[in-house]
N, C-alpha and C positions, 0 to 999 in steps of 0.2 A: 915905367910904362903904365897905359893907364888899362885899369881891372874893370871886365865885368861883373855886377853883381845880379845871381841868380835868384827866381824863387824859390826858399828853401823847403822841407817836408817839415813844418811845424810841428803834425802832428802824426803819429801813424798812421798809416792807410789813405792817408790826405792826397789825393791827384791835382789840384788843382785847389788856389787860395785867391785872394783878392784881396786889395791892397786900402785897407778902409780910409786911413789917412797918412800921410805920409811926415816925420818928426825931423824931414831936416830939408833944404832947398839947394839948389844949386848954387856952387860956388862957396858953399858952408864947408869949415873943417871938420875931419872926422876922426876919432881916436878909435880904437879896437874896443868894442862893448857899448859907444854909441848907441842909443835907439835912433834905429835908423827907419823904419815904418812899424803902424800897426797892422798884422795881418789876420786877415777873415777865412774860418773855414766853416763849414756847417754847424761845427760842436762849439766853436771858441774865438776869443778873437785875441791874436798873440804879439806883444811886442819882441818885434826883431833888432838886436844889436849887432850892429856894424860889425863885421870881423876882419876886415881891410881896412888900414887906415889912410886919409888921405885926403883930396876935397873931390867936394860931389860936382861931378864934370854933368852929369844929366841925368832928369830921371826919366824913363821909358817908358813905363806904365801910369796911366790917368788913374785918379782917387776911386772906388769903385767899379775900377774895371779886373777883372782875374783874368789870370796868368796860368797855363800848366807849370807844372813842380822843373824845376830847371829852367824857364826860360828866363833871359835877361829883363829885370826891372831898372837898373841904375849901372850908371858909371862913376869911378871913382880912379881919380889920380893925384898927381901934383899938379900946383897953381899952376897955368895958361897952359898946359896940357890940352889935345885936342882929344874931343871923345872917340873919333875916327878911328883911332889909334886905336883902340880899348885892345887888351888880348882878352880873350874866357877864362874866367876863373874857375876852379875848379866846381859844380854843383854841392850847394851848401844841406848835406843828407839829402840827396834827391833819390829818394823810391828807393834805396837799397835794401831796406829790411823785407824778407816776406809778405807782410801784411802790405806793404803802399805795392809793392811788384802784384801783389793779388785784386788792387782797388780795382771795381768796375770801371771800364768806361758809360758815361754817361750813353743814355739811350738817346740818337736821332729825333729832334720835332717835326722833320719833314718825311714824307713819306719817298722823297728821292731818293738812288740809290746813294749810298756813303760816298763822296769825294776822297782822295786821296790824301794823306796828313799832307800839311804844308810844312816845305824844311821851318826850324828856329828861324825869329829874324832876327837880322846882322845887328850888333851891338848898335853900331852908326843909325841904326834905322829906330822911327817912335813904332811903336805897334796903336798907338791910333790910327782906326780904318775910317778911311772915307766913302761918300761914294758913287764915286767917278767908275761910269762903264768899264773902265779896263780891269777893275777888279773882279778877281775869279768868283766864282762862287766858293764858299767855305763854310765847317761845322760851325762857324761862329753866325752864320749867313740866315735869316730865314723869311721867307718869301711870304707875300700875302695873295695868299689864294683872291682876295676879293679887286686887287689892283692887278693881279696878271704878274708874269712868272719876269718881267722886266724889274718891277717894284722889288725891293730887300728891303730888311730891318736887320739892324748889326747889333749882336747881342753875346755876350760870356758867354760860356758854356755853363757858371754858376748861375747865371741868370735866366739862362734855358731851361733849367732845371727844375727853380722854383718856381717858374711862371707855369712848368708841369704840374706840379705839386698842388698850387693852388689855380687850378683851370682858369686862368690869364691867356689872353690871347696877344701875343706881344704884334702881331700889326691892328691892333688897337689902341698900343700905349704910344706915347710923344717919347722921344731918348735924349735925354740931356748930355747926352757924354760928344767925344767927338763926333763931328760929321754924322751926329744924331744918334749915335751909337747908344742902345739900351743899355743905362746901367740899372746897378742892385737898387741904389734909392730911389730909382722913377717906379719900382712894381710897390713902394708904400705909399699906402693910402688910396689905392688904384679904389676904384669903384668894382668889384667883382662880378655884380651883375652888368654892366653894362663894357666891362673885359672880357668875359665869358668868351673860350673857348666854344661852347654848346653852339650852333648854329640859329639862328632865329627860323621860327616856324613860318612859313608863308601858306596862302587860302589854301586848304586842299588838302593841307600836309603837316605827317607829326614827325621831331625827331626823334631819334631813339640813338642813345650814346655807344659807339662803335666799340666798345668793350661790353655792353650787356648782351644778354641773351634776350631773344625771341620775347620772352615773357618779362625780361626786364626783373630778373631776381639775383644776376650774380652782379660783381663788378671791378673788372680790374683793376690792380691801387699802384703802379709801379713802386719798385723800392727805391726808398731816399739809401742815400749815402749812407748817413746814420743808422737805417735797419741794417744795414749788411755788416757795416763795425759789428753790431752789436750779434747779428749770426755768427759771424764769421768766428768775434775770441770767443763765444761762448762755446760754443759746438766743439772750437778746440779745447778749452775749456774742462767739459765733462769726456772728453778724446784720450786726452792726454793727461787730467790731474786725478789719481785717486781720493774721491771725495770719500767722505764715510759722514755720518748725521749723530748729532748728541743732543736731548731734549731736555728740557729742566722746567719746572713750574716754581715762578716766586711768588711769592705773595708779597702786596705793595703797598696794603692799606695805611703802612707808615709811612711809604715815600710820596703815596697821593696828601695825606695830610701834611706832611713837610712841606710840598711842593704848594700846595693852596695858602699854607703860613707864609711862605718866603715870597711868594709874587700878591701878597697887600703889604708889603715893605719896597718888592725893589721896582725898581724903575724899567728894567726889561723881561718880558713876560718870560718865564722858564715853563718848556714843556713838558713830558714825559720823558721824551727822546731827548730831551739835554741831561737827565740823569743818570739813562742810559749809556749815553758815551762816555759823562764822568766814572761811571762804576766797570765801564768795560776799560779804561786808561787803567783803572787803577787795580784793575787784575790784573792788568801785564807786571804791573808793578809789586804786585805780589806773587808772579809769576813768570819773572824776565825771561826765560827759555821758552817760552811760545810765542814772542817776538821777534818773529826771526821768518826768513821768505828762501826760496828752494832757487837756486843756482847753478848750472852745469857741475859748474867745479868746485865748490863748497855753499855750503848754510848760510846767511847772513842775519846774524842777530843785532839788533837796533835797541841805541840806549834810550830815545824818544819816544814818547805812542804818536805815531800817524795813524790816523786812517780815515778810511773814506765814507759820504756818507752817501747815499743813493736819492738819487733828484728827479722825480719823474718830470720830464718836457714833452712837447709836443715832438708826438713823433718819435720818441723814446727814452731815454733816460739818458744821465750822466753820474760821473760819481766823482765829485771833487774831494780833494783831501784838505785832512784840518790838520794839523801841524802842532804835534807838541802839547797833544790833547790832557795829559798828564797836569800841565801847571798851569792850565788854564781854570779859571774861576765859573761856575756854571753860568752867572753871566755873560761871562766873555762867550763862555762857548755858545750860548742862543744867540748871540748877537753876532759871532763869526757864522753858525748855521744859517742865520735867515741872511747875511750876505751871501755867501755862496748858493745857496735856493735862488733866491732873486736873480744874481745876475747867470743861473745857470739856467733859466727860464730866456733870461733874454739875451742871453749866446757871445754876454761878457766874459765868459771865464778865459782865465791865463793861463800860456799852457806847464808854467810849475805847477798850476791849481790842480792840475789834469795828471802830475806824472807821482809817483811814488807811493807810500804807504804800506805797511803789511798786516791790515785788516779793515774790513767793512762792513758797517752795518746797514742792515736794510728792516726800515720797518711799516707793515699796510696795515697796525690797528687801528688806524684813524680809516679805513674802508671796511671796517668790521669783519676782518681775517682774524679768525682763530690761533691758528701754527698753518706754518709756509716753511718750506726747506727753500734755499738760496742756492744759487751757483758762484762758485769762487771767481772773483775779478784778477786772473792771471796776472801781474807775477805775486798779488798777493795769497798769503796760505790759509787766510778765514775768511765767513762772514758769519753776521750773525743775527738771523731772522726772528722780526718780534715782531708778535702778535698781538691782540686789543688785548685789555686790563679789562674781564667781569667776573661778576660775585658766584662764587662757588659754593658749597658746602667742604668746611674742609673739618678734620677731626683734631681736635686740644686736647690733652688730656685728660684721653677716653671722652670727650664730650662734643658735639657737633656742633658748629657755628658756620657763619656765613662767612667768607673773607674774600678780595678780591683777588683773584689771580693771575698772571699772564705769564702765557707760556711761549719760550723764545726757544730754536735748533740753534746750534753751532755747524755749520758746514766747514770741515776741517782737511787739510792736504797732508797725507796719511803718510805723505815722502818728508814731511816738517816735523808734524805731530804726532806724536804715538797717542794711542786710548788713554794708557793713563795721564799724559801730559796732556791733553785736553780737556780731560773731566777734571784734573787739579783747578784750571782755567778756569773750567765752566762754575766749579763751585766757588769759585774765591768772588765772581761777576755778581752770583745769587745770594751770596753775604752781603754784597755791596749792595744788593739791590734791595733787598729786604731788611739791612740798619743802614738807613743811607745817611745818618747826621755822619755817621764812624768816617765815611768817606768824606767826610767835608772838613773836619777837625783837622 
């Protein structure tokens, strides 16, 4: 009998995704693990594999249009199967964990009162909306005040969003999707000023943005999606995980010379911070019991170094994980950082890129920050904040010289690591860091 297949919860907290391209067509065979679409959420964009196997009897949702989490995108059955047929399949992780049952709903662009949710539609049915009078009004709906309350513009709920975000007035853009329907690729390249939300001024008259005050000094920013992720696990975060802080000062004046010798030889530039995460692998490695992340019901120590490294994007950060940081070659690893940098800017990341690891480093010496304590990225049990690299006075035997310093906290989970198992850590990182050839040999 032939299966529905749902939107699944790609990512945590995710209510709602969109379906960027789709990897297979109808009437195509399907094996279980298939990539069966790419899927779009605000942080990432995730290839979904088939978990039904079978042929694709239809797909339901158009290239760029989003779905809430559970509703049918495809069907799949056996050959001359009719899609009519489909029974539901189970929802593929839809919203059960705490974090997606706590995701906001998106806020209203209309000032009408809220409509009533509309049931799922029937497997049998396309969810391309047309728009033919007999359709209701709906949150996907939204009206142009300047054409009268008959006119609509049919738009995602992820597309309502952003077109919030960046004050777009979507009955000014054209919809290329069905029956004109706004999708996500008509708000690129929009012209902003001439989209503008902001009302134009006519003789007589000034506007003033219905979020400022009287004087025009405050101004409301509604929360994206991504701020509230990022409230949400932190706040549990410092709630729930006892942090405690360990500080250390290295001196680097050998690894800044190392580092200046080895990139007029190689071919991809090596930063600070690729030192850094070679010399933090390789104190797990002389430290394998601090590798290890806090679990209900036991410890879990990891023979690999994961960990993550902290990406700032618009609109907030990400932290994708490098994988295996240990037997990686500092080249490899500047050249894996600046891929996950990039495409974590441009909201390519995958979501294995997105999941695992049990340590993270975050560093703003490049914003000319001193020392910064970090907040632990839950489920992992560190991170480890580093600050700029400048010249100090430091004392040599009995003698005062200038040497460069930088000073990096360990933010540690006190349920993982005990004091002295973290300062073992921390000194083994500040050997590495201050003989850094010893870690390369």
């Amino acid at each position: 009998m032939a299966t529905v297949i749902r939107m699944p919860e790609v990512l945590a907290g995710a209510s709602e995704a969109a379906i960027q391209s789709w990897l297979v067509a109808p009437g195509q065979d399907l094996a279980v693990g298939t990539p069966l679409a790419e899927i779009e959420t605000e942080k990432a964009v995730v290839e979904y594999a088939a978990e039904t196997g079978g042929t694709v009897l239809k797909l339901l949702l158009e290239e760029g249009v989003s779905a809430k989490v559970g509703d049918p995108i495809a069907v799949v059955g056996a050959p001359g199967e009719s899609a009519d047929d489909a029974s539901p399949a189970a929802p593929a992780a839809v919203a059960t964990s705490p974090e997606a049952a706590a995701a906001p709903a998106s806020a209203p662009t209309s000032t009408s009162p809220e409509p009533a949710a509309a049931p799922a539609p029937a497997p049998e049915t396309s969810t391309s909306v047309t728009s033919s009078p007999e359709v209701p009004s709906s949150p996907d709906v939204t009206s142009s005040p300047e054409a009268g309350d008959h006119a609509r513009r049919f738009a995602s709920p992820l597309v309502r969003r952003l077109a919030r975000e960046r004050g777009l007035d979507l009955a000014r853009i054209p919809g290329s999707g069905p029956g004109g329907r706004i999708v996500r690729r008509d708000l690129d390249g929009v012209d902003a000023a001439a989209a503008s939300t902001a009302p134009a001024a006519t003789s007589g008259e000034t506007s003033t943005p219905a979020s400022a005050t009287a004087s025009g000094e405050t101004q409301l920013v509604p929360h994206t999606a991504m701020r509230r992720a990022i409230a949400r696990r932190l706040t549990e975060s410092k709630s729930t995980v006892p942090h405690f802080y360990l500080v250390a000062d290295c001196r680097v004046d050998r690894l800044i010379a190392l580092r200046a010798e080895v990139n007029e030889t190689s071919d991809t530039k090596i930063s600070v911070n690729d030192f850094v995460l070679k010399a933090a692998a390789a104190a797990f490695l002389a430290v394998p019991e601090a590798n290890a992340t806090w679990g209900e019901q036991a410890v879990t120590r990891y023979s690999t170094v994961d960990m993550s490294v902290a990406v700032a994007i618009d609109g907030g950060l990400v932290t994708p994980v490098l994988r295996s940081v240990e037997s990686l070659t500092l080249s490899e690893i500047a050249r894996s950082v600046a891929d996950l940098a990039e495409r974590s800017r441009a909201g390519k990341l995958r979501q294995h890129e997105l999941e695992g690891g049990s340590f993270a480093v975050s560093n703003l010496g490049m914003y000319g920050i001193t020392e910064f304590s970090a907040i632990i990225n839950p489920p992992q049990s560190a991170i480890l904040a580093v600050g700029r690299a400048r010249p100090e006075p430091v004392v040599v035997d009995g003698a005062i010289e200038v040497g460069t310093i930088m000073t990096v906290t360990l933010s540690a989970d006190h349920r993982v690591l005990d004091g002295a198992l973290a300062a073992q850590w921390l000194a083994a990182f500040v050997k590495n860091i201050e003989n850094p050839l010893g870690m390369l040999i």
